[in-house]
VEXMINU-292771 format. One line per 3 residues: number of its first residue (from 1); for each residue x negated, y negated, z negated of N, C-alpha, C, CB. Coordinates in pm, whole numbers, plus 32768, in hexadecimal, padded with zeros to 4 digits. Glycine has a CB too. Layout:
BEGIN
NUM> X:Y:Z:X:Y:Z:X:Y:Z:X:Y:Z  ...
//
This chain:
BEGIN
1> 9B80:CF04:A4D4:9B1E:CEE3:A46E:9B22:CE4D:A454:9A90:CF0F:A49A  9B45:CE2D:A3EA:9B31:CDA1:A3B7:9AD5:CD6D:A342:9BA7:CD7C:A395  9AA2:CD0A:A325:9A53:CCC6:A29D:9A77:CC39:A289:99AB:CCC5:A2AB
4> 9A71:CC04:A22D:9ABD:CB8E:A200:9A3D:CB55:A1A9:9B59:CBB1:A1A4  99FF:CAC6:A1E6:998F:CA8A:A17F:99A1:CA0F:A196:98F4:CAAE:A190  9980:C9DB:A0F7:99A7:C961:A0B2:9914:C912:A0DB:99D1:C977:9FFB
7> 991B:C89E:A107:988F:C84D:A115:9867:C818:A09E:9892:C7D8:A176  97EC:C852:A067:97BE:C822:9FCD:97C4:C8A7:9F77:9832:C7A3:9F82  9819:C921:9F8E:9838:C980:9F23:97EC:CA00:9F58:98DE:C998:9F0B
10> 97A6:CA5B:9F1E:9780:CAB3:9F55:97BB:CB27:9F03:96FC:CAA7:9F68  97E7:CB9A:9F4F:980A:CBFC:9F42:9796:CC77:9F14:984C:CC02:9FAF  97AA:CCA7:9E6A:9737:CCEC:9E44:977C:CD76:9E7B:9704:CCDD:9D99
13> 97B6:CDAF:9EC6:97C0:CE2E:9EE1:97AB:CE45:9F93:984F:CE5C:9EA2  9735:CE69:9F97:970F:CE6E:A03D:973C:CED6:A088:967F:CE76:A05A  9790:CF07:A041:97DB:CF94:A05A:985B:CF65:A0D2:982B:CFDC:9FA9
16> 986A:CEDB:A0B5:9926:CEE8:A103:996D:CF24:A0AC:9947:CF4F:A199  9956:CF57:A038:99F6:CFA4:9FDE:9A49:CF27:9FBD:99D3:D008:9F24  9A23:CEB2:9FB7:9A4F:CE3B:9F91:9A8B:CE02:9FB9:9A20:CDFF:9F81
19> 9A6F:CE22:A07E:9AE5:CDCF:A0C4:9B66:CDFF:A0B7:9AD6:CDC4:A151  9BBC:CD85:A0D8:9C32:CDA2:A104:9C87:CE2F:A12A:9C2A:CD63:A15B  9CB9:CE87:A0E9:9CF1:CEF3:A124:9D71:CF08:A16E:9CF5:CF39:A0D2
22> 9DA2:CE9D:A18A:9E00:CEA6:A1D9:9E2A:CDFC:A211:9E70:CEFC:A187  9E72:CDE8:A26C:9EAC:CD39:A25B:9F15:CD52:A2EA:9E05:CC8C:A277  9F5C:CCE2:A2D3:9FB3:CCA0:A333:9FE2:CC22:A36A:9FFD:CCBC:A31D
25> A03C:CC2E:A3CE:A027:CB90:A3D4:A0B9:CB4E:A3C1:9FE0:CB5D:A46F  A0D1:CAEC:A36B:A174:CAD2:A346:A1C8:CAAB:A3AD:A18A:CA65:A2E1  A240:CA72:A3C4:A249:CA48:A432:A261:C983:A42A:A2C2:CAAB:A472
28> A21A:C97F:A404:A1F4:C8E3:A3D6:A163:C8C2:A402:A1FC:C8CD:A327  A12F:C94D:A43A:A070:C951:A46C:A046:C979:A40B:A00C:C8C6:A491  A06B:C973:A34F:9FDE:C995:A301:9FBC:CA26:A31D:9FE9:C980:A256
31> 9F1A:CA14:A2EF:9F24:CAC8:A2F8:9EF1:CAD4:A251:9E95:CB2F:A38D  9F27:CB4A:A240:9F4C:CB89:A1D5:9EE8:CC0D:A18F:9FD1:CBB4:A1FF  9EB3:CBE7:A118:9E42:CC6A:A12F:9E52:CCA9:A0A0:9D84:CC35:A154
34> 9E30:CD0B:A098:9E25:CD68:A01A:9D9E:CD7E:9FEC:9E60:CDF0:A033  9D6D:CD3F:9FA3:9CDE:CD5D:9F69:9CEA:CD90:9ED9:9C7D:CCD6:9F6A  9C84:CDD9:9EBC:9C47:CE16:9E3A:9C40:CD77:9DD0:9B8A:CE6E:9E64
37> 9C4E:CD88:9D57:9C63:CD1E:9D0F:9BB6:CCFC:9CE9:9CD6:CD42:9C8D  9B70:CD39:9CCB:9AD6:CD3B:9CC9:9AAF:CD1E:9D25:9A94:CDA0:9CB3  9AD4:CCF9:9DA1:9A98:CCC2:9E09:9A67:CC34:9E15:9AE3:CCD6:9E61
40> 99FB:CC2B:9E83:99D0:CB65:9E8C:9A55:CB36:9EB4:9945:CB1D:9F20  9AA0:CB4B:9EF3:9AE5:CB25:9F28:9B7F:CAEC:9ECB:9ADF:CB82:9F84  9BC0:CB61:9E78:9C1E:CB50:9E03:9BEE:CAF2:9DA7:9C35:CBCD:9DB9
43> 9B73:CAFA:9D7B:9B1F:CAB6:9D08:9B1E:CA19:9D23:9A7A:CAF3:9D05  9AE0:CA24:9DB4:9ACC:C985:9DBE:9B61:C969:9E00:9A36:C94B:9E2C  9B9D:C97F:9E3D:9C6C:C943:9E0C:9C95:C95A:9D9D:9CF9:C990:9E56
46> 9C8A:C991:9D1E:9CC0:C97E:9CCE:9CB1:C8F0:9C47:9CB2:C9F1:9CBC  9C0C:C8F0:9C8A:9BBC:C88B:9C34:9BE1:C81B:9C5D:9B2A:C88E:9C37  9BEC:C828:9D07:9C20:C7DF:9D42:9CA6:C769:9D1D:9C2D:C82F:9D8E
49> 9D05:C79E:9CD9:9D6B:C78E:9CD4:9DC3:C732:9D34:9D6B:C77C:9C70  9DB1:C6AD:9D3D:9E0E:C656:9DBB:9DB6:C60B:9E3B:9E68:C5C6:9D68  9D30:C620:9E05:9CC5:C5F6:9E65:9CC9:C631:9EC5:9C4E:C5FD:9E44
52> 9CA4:C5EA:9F4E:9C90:C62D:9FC4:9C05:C671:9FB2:9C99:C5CC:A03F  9C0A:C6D8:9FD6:9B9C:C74C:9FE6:9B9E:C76D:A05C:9BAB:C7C8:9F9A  9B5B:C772:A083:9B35:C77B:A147:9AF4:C81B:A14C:9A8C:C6E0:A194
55> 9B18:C856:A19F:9B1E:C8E0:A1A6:9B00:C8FD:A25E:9BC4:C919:A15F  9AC4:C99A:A24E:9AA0:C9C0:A2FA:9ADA:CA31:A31A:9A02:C9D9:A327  9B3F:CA65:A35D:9B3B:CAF8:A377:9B2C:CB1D:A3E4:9B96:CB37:A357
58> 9AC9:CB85:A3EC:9A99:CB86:A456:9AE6:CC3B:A475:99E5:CB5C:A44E  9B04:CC4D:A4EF:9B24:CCC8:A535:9B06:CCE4:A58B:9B78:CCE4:A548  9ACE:CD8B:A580:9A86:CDCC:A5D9:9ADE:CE36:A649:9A20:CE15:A582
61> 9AF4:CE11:A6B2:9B29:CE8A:A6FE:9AFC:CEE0:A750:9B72:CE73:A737  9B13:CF46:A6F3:9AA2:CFC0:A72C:9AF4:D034:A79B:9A5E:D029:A68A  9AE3:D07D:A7DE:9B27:D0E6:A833:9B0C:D15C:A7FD:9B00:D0EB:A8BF
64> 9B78:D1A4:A7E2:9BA3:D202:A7A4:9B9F:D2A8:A7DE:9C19:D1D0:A78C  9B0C:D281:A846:9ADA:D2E3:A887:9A4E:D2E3:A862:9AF4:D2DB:A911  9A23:D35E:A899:9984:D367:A891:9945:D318:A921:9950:D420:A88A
67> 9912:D2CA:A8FF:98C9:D27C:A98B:9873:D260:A930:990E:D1F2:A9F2  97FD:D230:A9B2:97A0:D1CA:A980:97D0:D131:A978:9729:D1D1:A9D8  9790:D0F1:A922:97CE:D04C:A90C:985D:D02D:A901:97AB:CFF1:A985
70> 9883:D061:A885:990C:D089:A877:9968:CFEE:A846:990F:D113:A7F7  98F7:CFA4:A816:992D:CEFE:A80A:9988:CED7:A897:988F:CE81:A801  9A13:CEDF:A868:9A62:CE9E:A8E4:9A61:CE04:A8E6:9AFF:CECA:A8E2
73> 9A5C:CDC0:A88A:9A6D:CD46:A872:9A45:CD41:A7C8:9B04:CD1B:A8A3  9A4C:CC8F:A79F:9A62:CC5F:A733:9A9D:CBF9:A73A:9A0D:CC54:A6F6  9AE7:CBCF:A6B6:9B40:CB41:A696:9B42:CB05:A612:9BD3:CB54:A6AF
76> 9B2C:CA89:A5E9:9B31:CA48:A59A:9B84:CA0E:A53E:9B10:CA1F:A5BD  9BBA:C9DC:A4D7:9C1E:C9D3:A4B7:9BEA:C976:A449:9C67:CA4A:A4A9  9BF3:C8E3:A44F:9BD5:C884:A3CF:9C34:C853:A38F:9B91:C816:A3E5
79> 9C47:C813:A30C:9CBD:C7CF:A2E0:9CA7:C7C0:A234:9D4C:C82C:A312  9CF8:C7E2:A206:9D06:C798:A185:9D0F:C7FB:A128:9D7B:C739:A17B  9CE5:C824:A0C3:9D0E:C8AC:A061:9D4E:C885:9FC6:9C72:C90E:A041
82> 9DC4:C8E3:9FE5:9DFC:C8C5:9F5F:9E42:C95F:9F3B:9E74:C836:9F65  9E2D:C95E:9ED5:9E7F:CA03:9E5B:9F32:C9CB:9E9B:9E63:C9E2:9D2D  9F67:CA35:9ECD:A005:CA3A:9ED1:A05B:CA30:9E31:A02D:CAD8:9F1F
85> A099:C9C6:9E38:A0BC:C9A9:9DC0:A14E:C9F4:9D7D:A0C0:C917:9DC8  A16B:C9E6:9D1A:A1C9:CA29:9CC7:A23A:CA4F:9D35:A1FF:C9C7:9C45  A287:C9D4:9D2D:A315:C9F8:9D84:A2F3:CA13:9E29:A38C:C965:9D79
88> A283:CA35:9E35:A299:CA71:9EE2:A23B:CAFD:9EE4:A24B:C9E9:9F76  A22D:CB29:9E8C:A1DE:CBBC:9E8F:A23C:CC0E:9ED1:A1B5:CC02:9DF6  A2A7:CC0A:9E8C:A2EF:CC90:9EC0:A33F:CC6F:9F7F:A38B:CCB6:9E2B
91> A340:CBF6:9FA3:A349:CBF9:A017:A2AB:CBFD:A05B:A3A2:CB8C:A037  A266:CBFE:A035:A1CB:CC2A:A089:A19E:CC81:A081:A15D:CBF5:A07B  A1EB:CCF1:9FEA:A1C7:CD51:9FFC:A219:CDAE:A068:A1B8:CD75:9F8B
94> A284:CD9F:A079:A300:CDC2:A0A4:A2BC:CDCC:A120:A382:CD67:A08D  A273:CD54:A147:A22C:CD6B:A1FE:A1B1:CD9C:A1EA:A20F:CCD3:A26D  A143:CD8E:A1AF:A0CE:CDED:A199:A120:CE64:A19F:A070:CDDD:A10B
97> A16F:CEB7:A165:A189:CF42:A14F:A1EB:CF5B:A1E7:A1E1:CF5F:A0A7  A24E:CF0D:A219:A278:CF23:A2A0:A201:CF43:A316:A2C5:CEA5:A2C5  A187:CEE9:A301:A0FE:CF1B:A376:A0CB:CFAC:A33F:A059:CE9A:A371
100> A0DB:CFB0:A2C3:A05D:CFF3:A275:A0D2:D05B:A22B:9FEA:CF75:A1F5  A0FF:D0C5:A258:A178:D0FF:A229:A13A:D15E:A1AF:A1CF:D154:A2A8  A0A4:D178:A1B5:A07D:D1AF:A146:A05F:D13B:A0C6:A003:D203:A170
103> A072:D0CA:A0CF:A01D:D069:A051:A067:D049:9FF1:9FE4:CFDC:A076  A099:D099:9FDB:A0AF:D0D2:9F16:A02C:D111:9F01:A144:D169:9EE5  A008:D14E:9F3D:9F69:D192:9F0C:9F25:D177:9F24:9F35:D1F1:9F18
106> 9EFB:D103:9F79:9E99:D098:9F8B:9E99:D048:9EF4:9EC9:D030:A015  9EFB:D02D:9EA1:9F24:CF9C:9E77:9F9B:CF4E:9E7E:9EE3:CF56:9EAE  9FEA:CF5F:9EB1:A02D:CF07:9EED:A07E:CEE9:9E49:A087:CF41:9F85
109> A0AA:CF56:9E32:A12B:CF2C:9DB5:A0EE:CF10:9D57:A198:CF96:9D7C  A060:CF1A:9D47:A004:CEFE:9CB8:9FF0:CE69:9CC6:9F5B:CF56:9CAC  A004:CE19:9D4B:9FD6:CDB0:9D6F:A074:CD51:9D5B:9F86:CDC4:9E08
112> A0C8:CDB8:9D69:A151:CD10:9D61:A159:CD35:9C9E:A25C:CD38:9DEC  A132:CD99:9C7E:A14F:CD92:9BEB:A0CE:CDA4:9B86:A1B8:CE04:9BCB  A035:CD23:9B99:9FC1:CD5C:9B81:9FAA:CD81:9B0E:9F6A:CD1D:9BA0
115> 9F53:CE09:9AE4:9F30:CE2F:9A84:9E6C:CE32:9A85:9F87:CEB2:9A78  9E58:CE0A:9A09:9DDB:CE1B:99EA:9D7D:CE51:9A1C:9DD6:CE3B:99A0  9D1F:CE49:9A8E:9C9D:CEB3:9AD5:9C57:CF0A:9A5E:9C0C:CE49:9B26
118> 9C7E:CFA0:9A5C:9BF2:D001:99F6:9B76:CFAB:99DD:9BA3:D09A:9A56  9B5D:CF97:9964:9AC8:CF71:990A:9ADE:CEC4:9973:99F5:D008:9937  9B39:CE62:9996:9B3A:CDDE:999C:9BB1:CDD2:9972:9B1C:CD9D:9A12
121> 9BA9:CD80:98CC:9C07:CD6C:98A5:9C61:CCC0:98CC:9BDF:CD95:9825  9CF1:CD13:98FF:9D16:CC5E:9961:9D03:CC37:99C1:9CE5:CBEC:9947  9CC1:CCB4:9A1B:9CD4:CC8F:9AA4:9D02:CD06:9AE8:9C58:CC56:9AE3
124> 9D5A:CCCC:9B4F:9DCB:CD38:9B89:9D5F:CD88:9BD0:9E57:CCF6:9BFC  9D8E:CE13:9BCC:9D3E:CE8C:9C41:9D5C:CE53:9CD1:9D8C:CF47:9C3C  9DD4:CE09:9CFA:9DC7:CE05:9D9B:9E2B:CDA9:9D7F:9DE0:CE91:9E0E
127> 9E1E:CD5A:9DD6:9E30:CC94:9DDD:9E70:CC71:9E82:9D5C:CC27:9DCE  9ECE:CC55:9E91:9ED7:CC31:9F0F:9EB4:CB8E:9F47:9F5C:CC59:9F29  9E73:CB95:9FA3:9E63:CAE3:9FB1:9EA9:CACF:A057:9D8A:CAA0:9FAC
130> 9E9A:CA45:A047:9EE6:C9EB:A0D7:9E60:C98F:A108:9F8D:C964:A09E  9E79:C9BB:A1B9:9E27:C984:A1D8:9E4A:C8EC:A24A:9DDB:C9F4:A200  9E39:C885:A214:9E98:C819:A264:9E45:C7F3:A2C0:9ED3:C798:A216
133> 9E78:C82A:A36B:9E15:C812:A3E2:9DFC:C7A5:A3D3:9E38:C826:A46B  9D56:C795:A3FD:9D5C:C6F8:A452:9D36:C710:A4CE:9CF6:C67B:A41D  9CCC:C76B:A4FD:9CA4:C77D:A574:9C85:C804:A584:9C41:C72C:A593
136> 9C68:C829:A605:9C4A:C8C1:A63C:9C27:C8BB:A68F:9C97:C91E:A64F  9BAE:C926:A6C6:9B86:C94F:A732:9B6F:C9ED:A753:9B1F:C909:A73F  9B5E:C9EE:A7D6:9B9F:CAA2:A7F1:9B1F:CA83:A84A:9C6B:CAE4:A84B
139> 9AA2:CB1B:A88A:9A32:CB0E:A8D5:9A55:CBBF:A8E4:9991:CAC1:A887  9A8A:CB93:A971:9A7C:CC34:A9B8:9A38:CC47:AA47:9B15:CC74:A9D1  9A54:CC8A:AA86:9A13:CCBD:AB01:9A34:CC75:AB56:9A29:CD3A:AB2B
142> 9A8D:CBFD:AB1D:9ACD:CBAD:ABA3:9A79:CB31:AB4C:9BA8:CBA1:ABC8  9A40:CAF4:AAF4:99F4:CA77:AAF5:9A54:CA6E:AA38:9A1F:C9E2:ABA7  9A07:C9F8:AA29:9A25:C9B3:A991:9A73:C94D:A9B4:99A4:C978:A935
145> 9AF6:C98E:A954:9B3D:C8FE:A96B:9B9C:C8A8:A901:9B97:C914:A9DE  9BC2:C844:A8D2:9BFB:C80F:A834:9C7A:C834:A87B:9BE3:C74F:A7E7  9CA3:C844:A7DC:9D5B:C86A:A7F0:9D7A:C803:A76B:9DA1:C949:A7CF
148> 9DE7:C7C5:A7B1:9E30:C77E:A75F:9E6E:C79B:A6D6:9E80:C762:A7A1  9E84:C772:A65C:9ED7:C7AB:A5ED:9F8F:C7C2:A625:9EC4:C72D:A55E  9FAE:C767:A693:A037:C785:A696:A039:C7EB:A6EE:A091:C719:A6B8
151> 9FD2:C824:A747:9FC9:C868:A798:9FCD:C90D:A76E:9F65:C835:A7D2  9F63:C8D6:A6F3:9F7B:C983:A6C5:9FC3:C979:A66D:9F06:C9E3:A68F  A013:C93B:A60F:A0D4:C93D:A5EB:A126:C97A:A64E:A124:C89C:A5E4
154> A0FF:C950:A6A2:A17A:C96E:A71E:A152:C9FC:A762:A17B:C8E5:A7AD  A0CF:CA24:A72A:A0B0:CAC4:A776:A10B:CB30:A727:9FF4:CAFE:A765  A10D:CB90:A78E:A162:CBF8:A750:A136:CC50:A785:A1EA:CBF9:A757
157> A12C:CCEE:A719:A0A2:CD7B:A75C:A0F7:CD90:A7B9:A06A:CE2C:A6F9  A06C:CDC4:A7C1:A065:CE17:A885:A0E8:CEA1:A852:9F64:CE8E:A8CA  A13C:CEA8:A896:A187:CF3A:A87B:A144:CFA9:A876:A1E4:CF5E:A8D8
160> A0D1:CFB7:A8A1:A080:D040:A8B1:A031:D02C:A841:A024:D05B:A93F  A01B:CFAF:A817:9FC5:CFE3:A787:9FA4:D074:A71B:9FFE:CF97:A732  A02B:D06F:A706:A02B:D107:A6A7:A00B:D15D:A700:A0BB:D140:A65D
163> A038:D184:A76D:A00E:D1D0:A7D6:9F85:D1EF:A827:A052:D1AC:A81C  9F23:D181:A841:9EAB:D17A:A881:9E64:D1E6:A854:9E66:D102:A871  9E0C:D1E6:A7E0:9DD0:D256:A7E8:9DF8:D305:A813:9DAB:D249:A77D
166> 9E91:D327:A7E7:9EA2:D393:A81C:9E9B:D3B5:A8C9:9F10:D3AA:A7E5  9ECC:D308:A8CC:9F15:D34B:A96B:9E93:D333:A9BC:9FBB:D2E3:A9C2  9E15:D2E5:A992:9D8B:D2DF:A9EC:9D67:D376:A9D7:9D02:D266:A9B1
169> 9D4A:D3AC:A942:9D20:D422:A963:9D84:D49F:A9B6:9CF5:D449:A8E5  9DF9:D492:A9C9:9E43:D4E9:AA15:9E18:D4D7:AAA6:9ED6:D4D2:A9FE  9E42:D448:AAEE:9DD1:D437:AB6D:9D5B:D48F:AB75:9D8F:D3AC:AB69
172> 9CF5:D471:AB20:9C7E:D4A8:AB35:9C8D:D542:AB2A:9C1B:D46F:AAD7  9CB7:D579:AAC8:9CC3:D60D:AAEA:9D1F:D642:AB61:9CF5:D64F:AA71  9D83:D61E:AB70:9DD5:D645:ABC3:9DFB:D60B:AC34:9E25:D657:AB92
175> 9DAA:D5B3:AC4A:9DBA:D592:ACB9:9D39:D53C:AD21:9E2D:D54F:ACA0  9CC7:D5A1:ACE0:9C3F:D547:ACFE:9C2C:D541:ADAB:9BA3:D59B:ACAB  9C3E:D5B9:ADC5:9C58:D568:AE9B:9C85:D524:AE9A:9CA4:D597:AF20
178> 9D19:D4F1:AE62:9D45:D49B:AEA1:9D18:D40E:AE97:9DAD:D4A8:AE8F  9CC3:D3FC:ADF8:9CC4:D38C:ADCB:9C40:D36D:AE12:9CD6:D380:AD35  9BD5:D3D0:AE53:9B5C:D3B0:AEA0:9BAC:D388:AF29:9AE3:D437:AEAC
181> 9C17:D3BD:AF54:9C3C:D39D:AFBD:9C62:D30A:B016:9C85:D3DF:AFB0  9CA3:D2AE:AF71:9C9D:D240:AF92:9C56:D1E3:AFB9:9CB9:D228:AF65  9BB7:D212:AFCA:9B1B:D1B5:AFF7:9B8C:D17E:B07D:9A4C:D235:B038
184> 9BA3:D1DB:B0F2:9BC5:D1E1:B15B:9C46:D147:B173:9BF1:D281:B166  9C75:D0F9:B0FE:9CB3:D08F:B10A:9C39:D026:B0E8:9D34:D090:B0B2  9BD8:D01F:B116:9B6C:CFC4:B0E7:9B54:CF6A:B15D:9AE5:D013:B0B9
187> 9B86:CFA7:B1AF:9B7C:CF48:B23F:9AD0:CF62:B290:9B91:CE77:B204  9A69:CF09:B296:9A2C:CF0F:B2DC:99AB:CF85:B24D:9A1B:CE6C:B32B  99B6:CF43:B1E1:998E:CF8D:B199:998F:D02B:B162:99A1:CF54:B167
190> 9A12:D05B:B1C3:9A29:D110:B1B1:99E7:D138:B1BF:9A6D:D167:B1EA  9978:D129:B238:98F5:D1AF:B252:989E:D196:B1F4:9895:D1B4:B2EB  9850:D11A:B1BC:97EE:D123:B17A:9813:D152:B0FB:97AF:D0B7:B17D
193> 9880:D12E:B0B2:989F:D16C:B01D:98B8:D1DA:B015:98FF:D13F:AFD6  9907:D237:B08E:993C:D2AE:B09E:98CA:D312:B095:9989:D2B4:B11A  9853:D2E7:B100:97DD:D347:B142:97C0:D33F:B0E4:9778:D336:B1B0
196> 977A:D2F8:B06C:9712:D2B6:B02D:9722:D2EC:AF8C:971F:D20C:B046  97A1:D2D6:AF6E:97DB:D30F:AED3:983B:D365:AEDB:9818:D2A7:AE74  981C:D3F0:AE9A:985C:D460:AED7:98E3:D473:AE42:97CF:D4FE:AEF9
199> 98B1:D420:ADB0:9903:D403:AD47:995B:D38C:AD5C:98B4:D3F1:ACD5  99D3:D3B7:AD4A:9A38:D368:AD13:9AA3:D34B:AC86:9A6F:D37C:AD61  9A96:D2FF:AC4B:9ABF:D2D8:AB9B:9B2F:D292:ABAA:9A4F:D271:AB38
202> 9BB5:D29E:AB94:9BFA:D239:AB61:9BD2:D209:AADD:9C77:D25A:AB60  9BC6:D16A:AAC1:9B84:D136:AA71:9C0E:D0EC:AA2C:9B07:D0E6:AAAE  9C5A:D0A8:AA56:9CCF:D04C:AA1E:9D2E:D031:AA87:9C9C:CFC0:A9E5
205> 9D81:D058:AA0D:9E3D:D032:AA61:9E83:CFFF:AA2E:9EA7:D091:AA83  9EE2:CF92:AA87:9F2F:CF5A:AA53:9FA2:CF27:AAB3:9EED:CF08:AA11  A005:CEF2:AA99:A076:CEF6:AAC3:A077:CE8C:AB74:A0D3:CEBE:AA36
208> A006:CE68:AB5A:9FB5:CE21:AC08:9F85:CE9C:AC38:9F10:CD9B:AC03  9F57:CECC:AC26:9ED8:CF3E:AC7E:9E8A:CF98:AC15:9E46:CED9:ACDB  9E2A:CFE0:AC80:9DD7:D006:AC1B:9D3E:D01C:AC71:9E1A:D092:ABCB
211> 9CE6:D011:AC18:9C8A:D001:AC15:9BFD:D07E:ABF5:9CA7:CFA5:ABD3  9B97:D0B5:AC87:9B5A:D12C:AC81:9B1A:D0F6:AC9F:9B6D:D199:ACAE  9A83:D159:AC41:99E8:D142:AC3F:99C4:D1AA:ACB5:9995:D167:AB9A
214> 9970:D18C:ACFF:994E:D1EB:AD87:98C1:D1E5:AD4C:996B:D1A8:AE44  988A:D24F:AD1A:97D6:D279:AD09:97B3:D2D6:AD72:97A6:D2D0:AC6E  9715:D2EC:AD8D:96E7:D367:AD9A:9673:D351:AD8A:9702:D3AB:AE04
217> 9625:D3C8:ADAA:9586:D3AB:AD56:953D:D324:ADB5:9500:D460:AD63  94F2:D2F8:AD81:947B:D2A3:ADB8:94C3:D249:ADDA:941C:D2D1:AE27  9569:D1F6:ADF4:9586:D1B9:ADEF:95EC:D159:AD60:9590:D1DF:AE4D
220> 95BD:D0EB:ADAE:9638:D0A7:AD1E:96A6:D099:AD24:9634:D028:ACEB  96FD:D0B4:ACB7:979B:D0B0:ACB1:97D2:D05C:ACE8:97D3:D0A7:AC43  984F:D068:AD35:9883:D00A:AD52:98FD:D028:AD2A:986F:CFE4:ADC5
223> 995F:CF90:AD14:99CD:CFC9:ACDE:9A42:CF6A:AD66:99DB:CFA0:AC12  9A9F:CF79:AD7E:9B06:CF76:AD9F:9B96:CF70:AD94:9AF3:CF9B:ADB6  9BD8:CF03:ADB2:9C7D:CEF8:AD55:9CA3:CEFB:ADDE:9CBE:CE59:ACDB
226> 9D3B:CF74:ADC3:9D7B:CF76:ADF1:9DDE:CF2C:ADF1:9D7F:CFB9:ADF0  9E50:CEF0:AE20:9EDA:CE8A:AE01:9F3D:CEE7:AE21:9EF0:CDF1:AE65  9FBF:CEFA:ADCD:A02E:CF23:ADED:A068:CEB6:AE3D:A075:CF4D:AD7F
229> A0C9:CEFD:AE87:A128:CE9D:AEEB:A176:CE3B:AE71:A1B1:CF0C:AF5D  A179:CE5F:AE0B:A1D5:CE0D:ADCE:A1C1:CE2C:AD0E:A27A:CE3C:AE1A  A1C7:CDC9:ACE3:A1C0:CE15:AC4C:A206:CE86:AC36:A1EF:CDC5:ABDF
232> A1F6:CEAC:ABB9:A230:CF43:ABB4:A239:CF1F:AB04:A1AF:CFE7:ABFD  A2D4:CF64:AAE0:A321:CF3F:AA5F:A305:CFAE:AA25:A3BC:CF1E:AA61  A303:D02D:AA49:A2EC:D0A2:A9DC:A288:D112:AA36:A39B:D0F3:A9A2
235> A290:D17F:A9F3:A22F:D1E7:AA17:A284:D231:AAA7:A212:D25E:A97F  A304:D233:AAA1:A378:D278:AB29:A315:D1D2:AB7A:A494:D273:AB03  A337:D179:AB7A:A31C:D151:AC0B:A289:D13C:AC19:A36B:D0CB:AC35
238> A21C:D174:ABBC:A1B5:D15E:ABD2:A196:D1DF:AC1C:A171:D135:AB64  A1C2:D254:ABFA:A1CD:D2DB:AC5A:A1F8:D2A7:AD0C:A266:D353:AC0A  A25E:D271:AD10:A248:D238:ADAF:A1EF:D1F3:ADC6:A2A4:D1EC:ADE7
241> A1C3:D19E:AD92:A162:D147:ADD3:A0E8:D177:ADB8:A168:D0BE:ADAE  A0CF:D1E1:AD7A:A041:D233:AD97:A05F:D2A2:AE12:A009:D28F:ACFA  A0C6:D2F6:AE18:A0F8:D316:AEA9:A0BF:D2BE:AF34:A198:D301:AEA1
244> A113:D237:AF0D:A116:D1ED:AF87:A069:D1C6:AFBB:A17B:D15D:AF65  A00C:D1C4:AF55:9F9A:D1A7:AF51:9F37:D1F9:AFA4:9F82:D1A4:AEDB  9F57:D29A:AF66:9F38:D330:AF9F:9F66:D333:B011:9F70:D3A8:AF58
247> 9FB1:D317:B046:A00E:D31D:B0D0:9FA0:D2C4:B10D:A0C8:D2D8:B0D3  9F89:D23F:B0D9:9F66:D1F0:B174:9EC4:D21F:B162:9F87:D115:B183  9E63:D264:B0FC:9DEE:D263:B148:9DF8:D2D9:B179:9D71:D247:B108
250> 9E33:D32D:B19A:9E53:D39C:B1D3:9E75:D395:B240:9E9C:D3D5:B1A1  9EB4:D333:B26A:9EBA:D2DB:B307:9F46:D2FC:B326:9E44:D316:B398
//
């Protein structure tokens, strides 16, 4: 879940149909977004034209399970807003549509070749803009912390990305002993989380570890990251190292 707001511009559609429907990030750091051409956001970059326009995007990461307090984190994203100009549409669209393998039907091709928005005559239906970092911050379960602009240039997704939501809910159905089983690597903390919360959630995975919500009634959630022995490059070696995981609280 993401939203994108301009300081000074207010957005008349309280709906969210307005934000951003898709974005990426170039490999130069900008990130890259696809908005509705009627949007606060298209409107004030286009009016915009060479002025710096200072822009917020904010992202929500939610877990792709049913839990309570499903907010895993949030992150920030400030910088500079400008409409993607003539001669680089079709290489930004080229990467919007590589993340976003459906965005021809988002927009995407209406946006490197714009045509007129229904009943707004002269302004494109869907607009792609560039967002030029200046700063960022990420606030998760481990504390708030700034990330550099060259820092997140230099990030590259988690390999399990496309993968996470299926493969948390496969854990949880199919393999919910085991994944309660892991309390038992908690060290001095095994008896009280084990006795105490009889639910166990995989909540988020990623190519470090992964990460389970332990509930039960009358108590509060606690959550727990596991660490793989070692990163893990695809879904084959993430299958061992969830093995190797199952193995040791099993003793």
């Amino acid at each position: 879940m993401g939203s994108l707001s301009i300081p000074g511009v207010e957005d008349p559609d309280p709906s969210g149909l307005s934000a951003p429907v898709c974005r990426t990030v170039t490999p130069e750091g900008d990130v890259l977004l696809l908005a509705p051409g009627d949007s606060a956001a298209a409107r004030a970059a286009a009016y915009a034209q060479d002025d710096d326009l200072a822009a917020v995007m904010e992202i929500t990461d939610v877990a792709p399970v049913s839990v309570p307090h499903r907010v895993r984190g949030r992150a920030w994203v400030a910088g500079w807003l400008t409409p993607v100009r003539n001669g680089d549409r079709a290489r930004c669209a080229a990467l919007l549509a590589e993340r976003h393998p459906v965005g021809e039907l988002l927009g995407i091709g209406e946006a490197v070749h714009p045509q007129p928005a229904p009943g707004i005559p002269g302004r494109a239906g869907w607009l792609m803009l560039r967002l030029e970092v200046g700063e960022c911050a990420v606030d998760d379960l481990w504390g708030a912390e700034a990330v550099e602009p060259e820092e997140f240039a230099e990030a590259v997704p988690d390999p399990l990305v496309v993968h996470e939501a299926e493969l948390l809910q496969h854990l949880h159905s199919a393999h919910g002993p085991q994944v309660r089983g892991l309390c038992g690597l908690l060290g001095e903390r095994s008896a009280t989380v084990c006795g105490a919360r009889d639910e166990a959630t995989p909540v988020a995975l990623d190519r470090f570890g992964l990460r389970v919500r332990f509930t039960g009634a009358g108590k509060a959630p606690f959550d727990a990251r596991f660490d793989f022995p070692e990163p893990v490059r695809d879904v084959a070696e993430l299958r061992r190292a969830m093995h190797l995981l199952f193995e040791a609280a099993e003793g």
